[in-house]
C-alpha positions, -999 to +999 in steps of 0.1 A: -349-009+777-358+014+804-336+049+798-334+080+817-332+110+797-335+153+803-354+163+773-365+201+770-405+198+775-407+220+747-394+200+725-412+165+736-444+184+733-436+192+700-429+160+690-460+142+705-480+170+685-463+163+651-461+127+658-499+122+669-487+099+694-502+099+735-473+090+753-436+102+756-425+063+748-445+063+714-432+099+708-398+090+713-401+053+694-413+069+663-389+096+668-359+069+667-379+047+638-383+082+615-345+090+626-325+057+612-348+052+582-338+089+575-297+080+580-302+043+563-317+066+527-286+092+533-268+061+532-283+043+504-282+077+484-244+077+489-239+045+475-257+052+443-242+083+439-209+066+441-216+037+422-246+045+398-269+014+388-264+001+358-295-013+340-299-043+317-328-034+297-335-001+276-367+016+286-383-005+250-370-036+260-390-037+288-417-028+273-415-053+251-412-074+278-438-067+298-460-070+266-452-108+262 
């Protein structure tokens, strides 16, 4: 998708620094990758905290598990 944007050049050249990448696209595609992985664990993190995982095993039944 081709997308016409004003970004400060400030903070583009930041982000190709910290990024390592050599062109605005890359910057900006890692940029959006690092963004929603970032939203998708705030997410994730929400859910557990509201509904806590419940585990089968005790920590020595496992490791009697993994021993067979």
């Amino acid at each position: 998708m081709k997308v016409t944007a004003i970004i400060p050049d400030d903070l583009i050249a930041e982000a190709m620094e910290l990024s390592k990448s050599g062109t605005v696209t890359d910057t900006l595609k890692i940029a959006l990758i690092t963004y929603i992985r970032s939203q998708k664990l705030k997410e994730l993190g929400t859910m557990v905290f509201n509904e806590p995982l419940e585990f089968k095993y005790s920590s020595q039944e496992l490791r009697d598990l993994n021993r067979k």
